[in-house]
N, C-alpha and C positions, 0 to 999 in steps of 0.2 A: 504493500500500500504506500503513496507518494506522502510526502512527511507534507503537513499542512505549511505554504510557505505566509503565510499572514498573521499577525499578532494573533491572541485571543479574541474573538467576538463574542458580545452577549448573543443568548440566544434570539433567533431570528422570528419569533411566533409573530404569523399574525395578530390583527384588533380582535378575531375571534378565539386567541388561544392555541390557533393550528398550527403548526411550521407550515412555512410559504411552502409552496407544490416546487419540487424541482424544476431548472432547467430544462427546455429541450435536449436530447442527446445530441443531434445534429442541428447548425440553422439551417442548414437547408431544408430539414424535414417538413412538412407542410401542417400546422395547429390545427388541421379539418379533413382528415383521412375520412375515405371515402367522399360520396356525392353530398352536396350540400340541401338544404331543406325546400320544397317547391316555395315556402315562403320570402326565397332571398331573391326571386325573381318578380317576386307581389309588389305591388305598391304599399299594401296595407303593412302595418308595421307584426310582427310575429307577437306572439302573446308576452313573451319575457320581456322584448323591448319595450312594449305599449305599459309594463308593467313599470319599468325603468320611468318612463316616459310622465307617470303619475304622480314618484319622487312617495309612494307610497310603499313602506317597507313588508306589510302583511302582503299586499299583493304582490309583492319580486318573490314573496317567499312560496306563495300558492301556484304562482308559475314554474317556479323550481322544480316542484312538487308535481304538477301534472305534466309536465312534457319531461321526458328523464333525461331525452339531449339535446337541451334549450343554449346548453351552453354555447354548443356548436354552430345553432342556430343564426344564420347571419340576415342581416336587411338586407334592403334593394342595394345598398353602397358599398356591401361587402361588409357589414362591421359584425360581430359578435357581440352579445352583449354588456362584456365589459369594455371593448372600448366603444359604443354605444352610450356606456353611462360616463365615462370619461369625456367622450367630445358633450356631452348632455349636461356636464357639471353635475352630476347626480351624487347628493348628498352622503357625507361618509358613512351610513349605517348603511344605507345601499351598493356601494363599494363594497366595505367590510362582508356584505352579506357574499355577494359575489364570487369573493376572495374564499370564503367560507366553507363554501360551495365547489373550490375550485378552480375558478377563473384563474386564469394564469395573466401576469403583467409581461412575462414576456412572450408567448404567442401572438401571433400576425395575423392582421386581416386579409382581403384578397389583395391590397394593395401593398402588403409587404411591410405595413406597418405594426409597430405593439401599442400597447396601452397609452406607454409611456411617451412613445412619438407625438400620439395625441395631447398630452398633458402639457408636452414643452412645447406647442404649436401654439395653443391657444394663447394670446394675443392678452386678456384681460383673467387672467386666472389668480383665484386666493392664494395667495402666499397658505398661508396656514391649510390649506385643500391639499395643494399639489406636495408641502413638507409630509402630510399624512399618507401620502398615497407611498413616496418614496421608502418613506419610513417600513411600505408593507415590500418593498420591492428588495431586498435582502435576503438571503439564504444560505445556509451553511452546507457544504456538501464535502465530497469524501475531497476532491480536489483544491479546496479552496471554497471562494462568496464570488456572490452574483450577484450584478444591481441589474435589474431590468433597464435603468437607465441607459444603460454600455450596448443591448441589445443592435446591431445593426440593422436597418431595414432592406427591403430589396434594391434597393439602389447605395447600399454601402452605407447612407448617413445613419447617427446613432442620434439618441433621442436627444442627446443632453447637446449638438447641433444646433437644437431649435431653439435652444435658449442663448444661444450666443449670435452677437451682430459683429459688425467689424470687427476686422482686426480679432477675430476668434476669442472677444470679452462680452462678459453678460451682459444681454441686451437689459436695458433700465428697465428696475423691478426685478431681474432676475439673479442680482448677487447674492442675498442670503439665501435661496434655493441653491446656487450652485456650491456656494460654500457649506450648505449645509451636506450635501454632496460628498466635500473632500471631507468630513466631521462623520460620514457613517460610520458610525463605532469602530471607527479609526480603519476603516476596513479599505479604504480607497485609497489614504495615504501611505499607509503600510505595503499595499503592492506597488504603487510608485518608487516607494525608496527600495522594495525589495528585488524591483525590477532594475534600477538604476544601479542597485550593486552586482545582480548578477550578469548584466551589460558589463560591466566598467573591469570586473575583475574575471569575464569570459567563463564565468562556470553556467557549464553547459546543463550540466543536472539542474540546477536550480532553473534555469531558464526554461525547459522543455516543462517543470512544473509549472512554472506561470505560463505559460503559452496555454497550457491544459484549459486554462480559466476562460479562455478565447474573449479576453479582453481587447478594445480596438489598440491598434497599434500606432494611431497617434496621436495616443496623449503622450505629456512631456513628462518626461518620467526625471527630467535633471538641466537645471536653468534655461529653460522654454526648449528643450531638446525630447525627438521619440529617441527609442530604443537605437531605432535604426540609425539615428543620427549622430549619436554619443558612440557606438561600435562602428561606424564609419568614421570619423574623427580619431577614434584609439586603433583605427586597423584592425578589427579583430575580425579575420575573413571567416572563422567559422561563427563567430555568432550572425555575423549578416549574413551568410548563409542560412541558417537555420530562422534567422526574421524573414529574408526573403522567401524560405520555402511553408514557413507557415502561410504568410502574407497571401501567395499563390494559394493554397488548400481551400482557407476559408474567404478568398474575397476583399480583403481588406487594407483597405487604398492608404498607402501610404509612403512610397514613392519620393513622390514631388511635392509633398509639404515641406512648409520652411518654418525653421524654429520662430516662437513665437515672440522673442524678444530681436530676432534680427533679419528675421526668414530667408537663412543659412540654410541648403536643404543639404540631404548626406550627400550628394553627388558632389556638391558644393565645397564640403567639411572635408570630406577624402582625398579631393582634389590640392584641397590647400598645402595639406600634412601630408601629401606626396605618399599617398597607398594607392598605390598603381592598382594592386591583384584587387581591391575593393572597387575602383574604380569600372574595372574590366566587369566586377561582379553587377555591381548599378547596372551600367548601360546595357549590359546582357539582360536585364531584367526589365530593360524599356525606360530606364530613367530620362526626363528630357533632360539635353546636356544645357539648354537656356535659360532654364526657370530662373527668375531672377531673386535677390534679397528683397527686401525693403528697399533698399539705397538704391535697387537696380544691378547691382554686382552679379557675374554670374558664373560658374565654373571656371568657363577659361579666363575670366582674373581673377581668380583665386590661385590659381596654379600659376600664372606668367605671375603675379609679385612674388610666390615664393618660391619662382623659378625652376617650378619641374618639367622640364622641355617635354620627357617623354609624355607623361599625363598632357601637355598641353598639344601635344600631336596625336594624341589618343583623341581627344575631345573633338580636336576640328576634324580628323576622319570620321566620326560619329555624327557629324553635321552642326557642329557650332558655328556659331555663325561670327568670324573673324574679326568684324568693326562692331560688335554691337557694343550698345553705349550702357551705361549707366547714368543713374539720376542727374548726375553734374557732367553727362557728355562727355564721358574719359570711356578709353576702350583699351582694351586689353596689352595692346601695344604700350599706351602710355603705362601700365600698371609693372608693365618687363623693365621700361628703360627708367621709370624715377627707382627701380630698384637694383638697376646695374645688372639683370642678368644678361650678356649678351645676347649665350647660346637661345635662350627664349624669344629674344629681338630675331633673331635671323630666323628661329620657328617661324613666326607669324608674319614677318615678311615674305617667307621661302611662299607663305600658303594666300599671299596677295594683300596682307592688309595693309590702310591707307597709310604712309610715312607720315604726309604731312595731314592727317585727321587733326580736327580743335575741336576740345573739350567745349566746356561752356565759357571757360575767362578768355579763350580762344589760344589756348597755348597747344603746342606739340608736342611730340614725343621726344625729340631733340629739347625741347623747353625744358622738360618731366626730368631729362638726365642733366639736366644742367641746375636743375631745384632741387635736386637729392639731398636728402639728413639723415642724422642718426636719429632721427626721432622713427625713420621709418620703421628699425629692428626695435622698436618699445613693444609692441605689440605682442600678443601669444596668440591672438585670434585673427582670422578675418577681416573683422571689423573693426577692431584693435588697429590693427595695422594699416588698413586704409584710411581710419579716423586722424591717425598719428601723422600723416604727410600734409607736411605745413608748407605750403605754396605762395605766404606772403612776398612780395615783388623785393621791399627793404630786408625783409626778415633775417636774421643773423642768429649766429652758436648760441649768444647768449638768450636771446629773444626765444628762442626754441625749447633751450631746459626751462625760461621761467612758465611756458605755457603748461605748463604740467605735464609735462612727458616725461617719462619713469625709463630712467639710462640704467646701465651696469655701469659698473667699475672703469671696464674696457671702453665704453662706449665714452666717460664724461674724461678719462684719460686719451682717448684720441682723439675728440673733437669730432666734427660734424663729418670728416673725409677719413672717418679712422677703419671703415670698412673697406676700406680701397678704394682711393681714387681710382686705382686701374683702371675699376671693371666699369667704372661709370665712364672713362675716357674710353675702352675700349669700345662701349655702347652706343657713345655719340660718335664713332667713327663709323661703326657701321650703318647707321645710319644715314650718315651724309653718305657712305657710299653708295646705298639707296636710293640716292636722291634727293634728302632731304634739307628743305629749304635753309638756309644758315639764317637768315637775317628774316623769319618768318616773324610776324607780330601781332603779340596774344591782343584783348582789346583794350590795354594801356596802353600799347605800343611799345612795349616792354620786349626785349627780343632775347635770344637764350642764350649769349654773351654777356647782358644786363644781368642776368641770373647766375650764371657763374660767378660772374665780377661780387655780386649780392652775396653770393655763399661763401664767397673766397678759393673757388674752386682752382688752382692753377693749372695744372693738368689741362683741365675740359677750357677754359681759357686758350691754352696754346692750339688746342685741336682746332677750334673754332679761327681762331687768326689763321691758323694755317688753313683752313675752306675758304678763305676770303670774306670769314663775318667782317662788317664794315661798324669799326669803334666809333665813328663819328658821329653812329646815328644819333638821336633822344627821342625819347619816349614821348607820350603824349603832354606832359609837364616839364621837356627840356631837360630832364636829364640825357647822360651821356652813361657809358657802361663804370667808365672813371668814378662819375660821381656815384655811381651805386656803392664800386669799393670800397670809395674813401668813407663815403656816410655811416657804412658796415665798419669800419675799422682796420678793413684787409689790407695792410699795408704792403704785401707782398704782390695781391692782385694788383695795384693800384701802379706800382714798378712798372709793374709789365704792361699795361697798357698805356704810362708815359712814355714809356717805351715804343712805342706806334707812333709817338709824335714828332720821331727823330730827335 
């Protein structure tokens, strides 16, 4: 027998005393074997519903009582009588009667719905109605608990769905239901945290026990993260294996969601942390390689800033699509070259993308390698890390730590070029060999000489003199590339381009 993976629960009795009726064995099984009643084809309503219908509890009982399989019994809409009295708001001694009776909250009407679907649909429902109904939707069985809320309908959404509006947060009016939710006798949050440790620490036993509970697969089981998300983010190729093979069994979409705090999806996460075999596994599995974050980010920059050339040639033979942009109009190119990868810069060149693309402040990807910080490696995440890149035109080393960006040791001992100027000279070289305009101008008029000259870049400075960037330009305010150096304090950059003036 599998060891119960969930805290202690009270027990689960129904309002009449009974234990809730178990689960179905399978969802796919159908709650109405055999042929249904000639009265679900009637207009008139069936005797049990008409009974429901009265909000009279002697009469649901009398109907009970003369028809033996009333339960079964559905209307012209397809409904049974419990979720009948559910869409009816049928008063809880009527429920409870129901329940008492046997009505199960989680069986489906002909539309694939449960009880509970209906519960979280309704638009103007009693808080204190629908807490009561929940409260009856618990059950303890040899495998674990069961909220009929979790049940999925035939189109994959789960009940608890219809209580959330944007951004997947309770629609108003519906936060102490759903909190009362993560509160059932602790029974929701305990598979959460119990799921997130057997994700995080790859035990397989424990996982194949919670899967058993065929809970959806995506809730966040760990800082707005599914299962699937956190074991793609830590590489664990046989748990995402075994997410992706349940996932396939029973149905249950969860793919191409993105975490709730940043909607990072795992294709996205896998990508970044450079787990190729995860990678392989996603896309084999249909994942889109596009779905974007929040921000608009999307796989392939996630892998070109943290420069995993192969994953980022994985994705576009998968069908990524090369220049797509995110929210601020940066594309995957620029996200390679503010981070110095080269070999990723020639990826995505090799596969046609635009050199000279502009973001939204209208800067390049030549710009991007010329604005490079250490603030870019503060980051452990994603989001982190793309948050971290500070693109101010003036902005300078010190400007940069006081913005709150969280350096190492090595990082605030080398300074803003301490990860190699190299690779970032290497990056704007190849680029210009590309084609790439030298004296292109984002919409200050600011050009990627201006930007070097700003960072102190020296290196990326000589590259650019030597393509023919033209020092004399200025910017929409007159400045000059000089006077960016000097205002920054680069007294080295500031040489070298009096240096151009004979």
């Amino acid at each position: 027998m599998q060891r119960n993976p969930f805290e202690p629960i009270p027990d689960d009795a129904n309002a009449s005393g009974h234990p809730a009726p178990r689960a179905a064995a399978s969802r796919s099984a159908s709650p109405y074997p055999g042929s249904l009643s000639s009265n679900a084809a009637n207009s008139a309503l069936p005797a049990l519903h008409a009974a429901i219908r009265s909000g009279k509890l002697t009469l649901v009982r009398q109907a009970l009582a003369a028809v033996p399989d009333a339960l079964r019994t559905c209307d012209r809409h397809g409904d049974p009588p419990l979720h009948y009295a559910v869409r009816s708001a049928a008063p809880v001694a009527v429920l409870a009667c129901l329940l008492e009776h046997g009505a199960r909250l989680d069986a489906r009407n002909m539309r694939g719905e449960t009880a509970m679907h209906i519960a979280f649909s309704r638009q103007h429902t009693d808080p204190a109605w629908l807490a009561w109904l929940l409260s009856q939707a618990g059950r303890k069985g040899d495998a674990g608990a069961w909220l009929a809320a979790f049940v999925p309908d035939a189109d994959g959404r789960y009940a608890y769905e219809y209580g959330l509006g944007t951004q997947r947060q309770p629609r108003p009016g519906m936060e102490p239901i759903m909190a009362g939710l993560q509160r059932q006798d602790g029974w929701y949050r305990a598979y959460l945290a119990n799921m997130a440790r057997a994700v995080s620490s790859a035990d397989l036993a424990e996982l194949a026990t919670l899967l058993s509970c065929e809970m959806p697969l995506d809730l966040a089981v760990q800082r707005g993260k599914t299962a699937l998300m956190v074991a793609a983010e830590l590489g664990h190729e046989a748990v995402v294996d075994m997410l992706l093979a349940h996932a396939d069994e029973h149905g249950m979409r969860q793919l191409n969601l993105g975490a709730a705090d940043s909607g990072d999806t795992a294709l996205m996460l896998a990508a970044f942390h450079g787990h190729g075999a995860v990678v392989e596994r996603l896309l084999a599995a249909s994942a889109a390689p596009d779905v974007p974050s929040q921000c608009g980010d999307t796989a392939l920059m996630a892998a070109a800033i943290a420069g995993h050339d192969g994953i980022v040639e994985r994705l576009l033979d998968a069908g990524a699509v090369v220049d797509s942009r995110n929210a601020l109009g940066r594309t995957a190119l620029m996200f390679a070259a503010v981070a110095g990868h080269r070999g990723t810069v020639e990826v995505l060149l090799r596969h046609g993308a635009a050199v000279d693309a502009k973001d939204g402040e209208g800067r390049t990807a030549l710009a991007f390698a010329a604005l490079h910080s250490a603030t870019l490696y503060s980051g452990s995440s994603l989001q982190e890390r793309v948050c971290a890149i500070r693109v101010d035109t003036m902005g300078s080393f010190a400007a940069l730590t006081r913005s709150g960006a969280t350096l190492t040791a090595n990082e605030r001992r080398q300074g803003p070029s301490g990860f190699g100027p190299g690779r970032h000279r290497d990056t704007a070289q190849t680029l210009l060999h590309h084609g790439a305009a030298v004296d292109s101008r984002d919409i200050r008029g600011a050009t990627a000489l201006m930007h070097a000259a700003a960072n102190g870049h020296i290196e990326i400075l000589a590259v650019l003199l030597g393509a023919g960037a033209d020092w004399e330009l200025r910017d929409n305010s007159g400045r000059t590339a000089l006077t960016y150096a000097t205002a920054a304090g680069h007294t080295h950059a500031a040489r070298v381009l009096k240096a151009c003036q004979g």
